[in-house]
Legacy VTK file of the C-alpha trace (Angstrom):
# vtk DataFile Version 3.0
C-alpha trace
ASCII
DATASET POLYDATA
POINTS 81 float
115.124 93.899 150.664
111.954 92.189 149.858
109.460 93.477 147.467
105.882 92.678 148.737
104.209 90.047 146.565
101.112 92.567 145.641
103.244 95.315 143.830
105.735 92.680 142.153
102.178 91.422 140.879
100.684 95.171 140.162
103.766 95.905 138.129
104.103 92.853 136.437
100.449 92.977 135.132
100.425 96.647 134.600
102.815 96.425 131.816
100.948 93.727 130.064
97.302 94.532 130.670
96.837 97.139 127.694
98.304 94.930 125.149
96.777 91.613 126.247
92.937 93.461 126.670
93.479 94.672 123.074
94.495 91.490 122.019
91.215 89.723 123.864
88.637 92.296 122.724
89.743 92.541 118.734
89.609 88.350 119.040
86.085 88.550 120.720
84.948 90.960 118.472
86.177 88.828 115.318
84.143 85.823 116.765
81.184 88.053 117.420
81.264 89.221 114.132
82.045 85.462 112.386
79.145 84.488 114.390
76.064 87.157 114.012
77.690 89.610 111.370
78.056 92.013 114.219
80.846 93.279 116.136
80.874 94.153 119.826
80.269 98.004 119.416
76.896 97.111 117.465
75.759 94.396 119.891
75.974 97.647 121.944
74.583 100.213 120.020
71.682 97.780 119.110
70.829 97.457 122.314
70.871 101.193 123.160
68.772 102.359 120.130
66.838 99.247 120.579
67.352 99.121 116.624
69.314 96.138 114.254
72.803 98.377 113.775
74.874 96.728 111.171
77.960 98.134 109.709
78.488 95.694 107.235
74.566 95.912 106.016
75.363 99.546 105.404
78.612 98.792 103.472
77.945 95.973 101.363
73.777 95.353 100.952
73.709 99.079 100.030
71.444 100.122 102.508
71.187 104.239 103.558
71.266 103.366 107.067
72.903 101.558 109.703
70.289 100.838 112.450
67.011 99.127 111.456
64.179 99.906 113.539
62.614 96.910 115.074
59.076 96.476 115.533
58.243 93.917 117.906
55.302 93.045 116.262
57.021 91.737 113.269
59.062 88.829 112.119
61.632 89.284 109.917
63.192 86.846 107.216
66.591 86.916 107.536
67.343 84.378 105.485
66.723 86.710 102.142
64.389 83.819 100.861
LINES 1 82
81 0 1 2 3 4 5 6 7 8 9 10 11 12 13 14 15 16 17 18 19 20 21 22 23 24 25 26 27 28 29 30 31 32 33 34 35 36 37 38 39 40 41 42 43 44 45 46 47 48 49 50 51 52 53 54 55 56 57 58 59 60 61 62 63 64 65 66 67 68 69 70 71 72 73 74 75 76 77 78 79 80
């Protein structure tokens, strides 16, 4: 009996999808977050509360919030100079 190429394929990938997506999003997410300070999830929520949202600001440059409000008539130094 032959198995049709399409379901030796949909089983074969099925198996290993979760674990390799996991794998590709949490090594995205590292070089999103090794490259702007910010991980996927507040690339996101930035752009949905058209704010700055920063975990690691709140955590570590004790500031009381996570999402900056951005006014787009102003420049910000983010250099700290």
């Amino acid at each position: 009996m032959r198995i049709p190429i399409t379901l030796t394929m949909t089983l074969a990938i099925s198996g290993c999808a979760g674990p390799m997506a996991g794998i590709a999003y949490n090594s995205a997410s590292a070089v999103s977050v090794a490259a702007t300070n910010k991980s996927l999830v507040e690339h996101g929520a930035s752009t949905v509360t058209q704010s700055d949202c920063s975990m690691l600001n709140y955590l570590f440059m004790n500031k009381d919030y996570v999402c900056e409000s951005r006014d787009p008539g102003t420049t910000y130094n983010r250099n700290g100079l």
